[in-house]
C-alpha positions as a Markdown table, in Angstrom:
| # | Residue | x | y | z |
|---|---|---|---|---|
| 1 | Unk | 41.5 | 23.9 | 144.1 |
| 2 | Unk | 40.9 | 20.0 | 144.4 |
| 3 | Unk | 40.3 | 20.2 | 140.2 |
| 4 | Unk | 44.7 | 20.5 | 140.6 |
| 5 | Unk | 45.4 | 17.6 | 142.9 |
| 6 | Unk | 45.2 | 15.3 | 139.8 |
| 7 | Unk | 44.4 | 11.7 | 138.9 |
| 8 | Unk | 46.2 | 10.2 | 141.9 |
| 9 | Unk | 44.2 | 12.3 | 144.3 |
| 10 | Unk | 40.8 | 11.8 | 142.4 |
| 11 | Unk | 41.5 | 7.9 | 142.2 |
| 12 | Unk | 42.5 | 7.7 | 146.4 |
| 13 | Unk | 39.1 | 9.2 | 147.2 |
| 14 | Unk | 37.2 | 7.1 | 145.1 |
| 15 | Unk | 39.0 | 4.0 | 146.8 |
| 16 | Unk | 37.0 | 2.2 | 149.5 |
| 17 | Unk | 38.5 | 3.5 | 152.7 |
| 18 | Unk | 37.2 | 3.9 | 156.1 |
| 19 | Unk | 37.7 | 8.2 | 156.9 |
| 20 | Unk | 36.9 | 10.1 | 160.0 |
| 21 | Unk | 35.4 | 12.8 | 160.6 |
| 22 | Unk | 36.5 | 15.5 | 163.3 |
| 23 | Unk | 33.8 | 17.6 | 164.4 |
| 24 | Unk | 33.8 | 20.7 | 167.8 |
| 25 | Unk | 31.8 | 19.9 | 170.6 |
| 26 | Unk | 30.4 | 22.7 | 172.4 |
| 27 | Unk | 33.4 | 23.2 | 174.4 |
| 28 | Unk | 35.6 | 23.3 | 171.9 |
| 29 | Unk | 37.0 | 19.7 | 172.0 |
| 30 | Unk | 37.2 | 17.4 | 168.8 |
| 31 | Unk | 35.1 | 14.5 | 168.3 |
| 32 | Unk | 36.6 | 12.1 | 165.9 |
| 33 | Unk | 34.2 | 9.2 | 164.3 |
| 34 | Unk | 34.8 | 7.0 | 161.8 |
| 35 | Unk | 32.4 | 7.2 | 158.8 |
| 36 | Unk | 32.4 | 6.9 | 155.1 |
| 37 | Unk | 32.9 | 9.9 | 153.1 |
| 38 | Unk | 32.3 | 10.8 | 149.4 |
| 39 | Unk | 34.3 | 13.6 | 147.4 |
| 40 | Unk | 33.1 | 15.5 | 144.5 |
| 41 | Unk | 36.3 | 16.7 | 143.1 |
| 42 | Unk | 34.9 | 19.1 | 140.7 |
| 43 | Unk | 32.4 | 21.3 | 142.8 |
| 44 | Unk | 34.7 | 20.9 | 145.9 |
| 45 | Unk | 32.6 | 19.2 | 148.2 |
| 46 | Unk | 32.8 | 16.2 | 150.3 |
| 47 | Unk | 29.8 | 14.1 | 151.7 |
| 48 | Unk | 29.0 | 12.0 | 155.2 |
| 49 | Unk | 25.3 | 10.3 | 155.2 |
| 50 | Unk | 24.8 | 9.9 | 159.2 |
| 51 | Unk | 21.4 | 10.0 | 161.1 |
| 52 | Unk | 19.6 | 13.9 | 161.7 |
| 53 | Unk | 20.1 | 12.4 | 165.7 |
| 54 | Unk | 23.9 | 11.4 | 165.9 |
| 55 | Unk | 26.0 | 13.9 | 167.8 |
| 56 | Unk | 28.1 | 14.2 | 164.2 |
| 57 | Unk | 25.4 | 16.1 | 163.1 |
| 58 | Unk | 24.1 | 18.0 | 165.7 |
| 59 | Unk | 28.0 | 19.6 | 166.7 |
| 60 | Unk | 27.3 | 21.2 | 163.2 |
| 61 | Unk | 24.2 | 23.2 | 163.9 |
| 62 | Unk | 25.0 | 22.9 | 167.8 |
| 63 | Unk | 28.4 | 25.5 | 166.7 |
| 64 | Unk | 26.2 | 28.0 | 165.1 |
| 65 | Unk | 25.9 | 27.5 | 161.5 |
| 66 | Unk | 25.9 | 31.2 | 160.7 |
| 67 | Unk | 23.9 | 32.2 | 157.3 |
| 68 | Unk | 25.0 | 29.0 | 155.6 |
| 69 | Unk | 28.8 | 29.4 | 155.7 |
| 70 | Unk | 28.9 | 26.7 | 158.0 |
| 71 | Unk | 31.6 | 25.5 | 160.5 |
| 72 | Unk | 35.0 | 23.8 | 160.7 |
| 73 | Unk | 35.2 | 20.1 | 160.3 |
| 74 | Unk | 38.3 | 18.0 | 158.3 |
| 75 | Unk | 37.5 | 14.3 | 157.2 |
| 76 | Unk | 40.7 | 12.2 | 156.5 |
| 77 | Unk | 41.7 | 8.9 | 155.5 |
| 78 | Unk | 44.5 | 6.6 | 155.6 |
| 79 | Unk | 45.9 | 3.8 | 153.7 |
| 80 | Unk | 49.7 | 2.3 | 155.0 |
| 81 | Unk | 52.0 | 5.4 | 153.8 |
| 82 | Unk | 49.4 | 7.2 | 151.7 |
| 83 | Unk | 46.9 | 9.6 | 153.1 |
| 84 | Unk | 44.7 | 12.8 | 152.6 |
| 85 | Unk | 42.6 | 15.1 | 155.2 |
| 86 | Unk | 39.9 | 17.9 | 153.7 |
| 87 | Unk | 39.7 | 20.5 | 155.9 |
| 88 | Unk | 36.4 | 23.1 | 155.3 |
| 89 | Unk | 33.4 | 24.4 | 156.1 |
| 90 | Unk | 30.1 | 22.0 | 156.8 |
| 91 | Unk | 26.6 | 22.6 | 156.5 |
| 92 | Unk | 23.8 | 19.8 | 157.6 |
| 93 | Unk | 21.6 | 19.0 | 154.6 |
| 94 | Unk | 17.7 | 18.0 | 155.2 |
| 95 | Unk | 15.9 | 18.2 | 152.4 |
| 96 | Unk | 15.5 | 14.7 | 150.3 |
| 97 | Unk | 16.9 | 15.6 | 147.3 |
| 98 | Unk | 20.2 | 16.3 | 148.4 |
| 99 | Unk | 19.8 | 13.3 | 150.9 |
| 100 | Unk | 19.3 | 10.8 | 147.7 |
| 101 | Unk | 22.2 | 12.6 | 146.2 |
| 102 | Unk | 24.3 | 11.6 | 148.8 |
| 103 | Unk | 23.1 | 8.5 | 149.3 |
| 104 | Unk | 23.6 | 7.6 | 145.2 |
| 105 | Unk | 27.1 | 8.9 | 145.9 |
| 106 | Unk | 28.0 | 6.6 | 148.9 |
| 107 | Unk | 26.6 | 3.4 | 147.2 |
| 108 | Unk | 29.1 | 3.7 | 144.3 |
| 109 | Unk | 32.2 | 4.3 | 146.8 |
| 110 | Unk | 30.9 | 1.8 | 149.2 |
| 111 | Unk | 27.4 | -0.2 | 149.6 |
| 112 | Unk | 23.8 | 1.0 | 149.2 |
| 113 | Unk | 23.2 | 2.5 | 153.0 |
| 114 | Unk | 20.5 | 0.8 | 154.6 |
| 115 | Unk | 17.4 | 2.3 | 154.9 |
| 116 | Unk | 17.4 | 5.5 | 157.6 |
| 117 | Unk | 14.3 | 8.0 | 157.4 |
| 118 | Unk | 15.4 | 10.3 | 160.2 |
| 119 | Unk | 19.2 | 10.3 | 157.2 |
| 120 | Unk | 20.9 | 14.2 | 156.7 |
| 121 | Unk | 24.0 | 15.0 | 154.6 |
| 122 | Unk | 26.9 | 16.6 | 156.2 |
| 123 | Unk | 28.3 | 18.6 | 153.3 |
| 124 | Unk | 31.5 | 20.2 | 153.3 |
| 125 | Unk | 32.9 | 23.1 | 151.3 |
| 126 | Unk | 36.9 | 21.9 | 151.0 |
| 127 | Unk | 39.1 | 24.7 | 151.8 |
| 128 | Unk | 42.2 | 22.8 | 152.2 |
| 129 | Unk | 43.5 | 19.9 | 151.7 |
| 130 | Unk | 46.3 | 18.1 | 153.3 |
| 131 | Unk | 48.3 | 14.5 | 152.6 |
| 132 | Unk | 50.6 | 12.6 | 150.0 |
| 133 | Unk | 48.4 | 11.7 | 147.4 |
């Protein structure tokens, strides 16, 4: 799907560019929080490097992350006229090697993220994607 959107799409979401992030709370209300976010165009997946503690990555596991398919976030970013939201499905990643993955992949969109021991990987399987890019 995002392997379509061509070069204009690709280049936007390797642009430095604040996003957000829309998560559920228990109840059922969204939680929006600015963060960075990478996109790997090819395998469909987008990234967000936050803290294992922050309440970003607890309302992922907190809405019953049912055998992996995970749940229903959407990351978007804005620049003047041009924009782009991802909707899909995230998954809270642990495990270091998908943690320095991410990290590798924020550092060339952004800066090197400073050093965070207790760091997970939101990851998010794109479903659909939204904007005028």
């Amino acid at each position: 799907m995002l392997k379509d959107l061509g070069e204009g799409f690709r280049a936007f979401w390797r642009e430095r560019h604040l996003c957000t992030l829309t998560t559920l709370r228990p109840d059922g209300t969204p939680h929006v929080v600015p963060v960075g976010v990478t996109l790997d165009a090819d395998a469909g997946v987008a990234r967000v490097i936050t803290s294992g503690s922050s309440r970003k990555a607890r309302h992922v596991p907190d809405a019953g992350e049912a055998a992996g398919e995970g749940v229903p976030v959407a990351v978007c970013q804005v620049d003047g006229r041009r924009w782009s939201t991802l909707e899909g499905r995230a998954v809270v990643r642990r495990d270091p090697g998908s943690v320095a993955d991410a990290e590798r992949r924020y550092a060339e969109r952004y800066r090197t993220p400073r050093e965070n021991p207790a760091r997970v990987v939101i990851e998010i399987r794109v479903t659909r994607v939204m904007g005028n890019v």
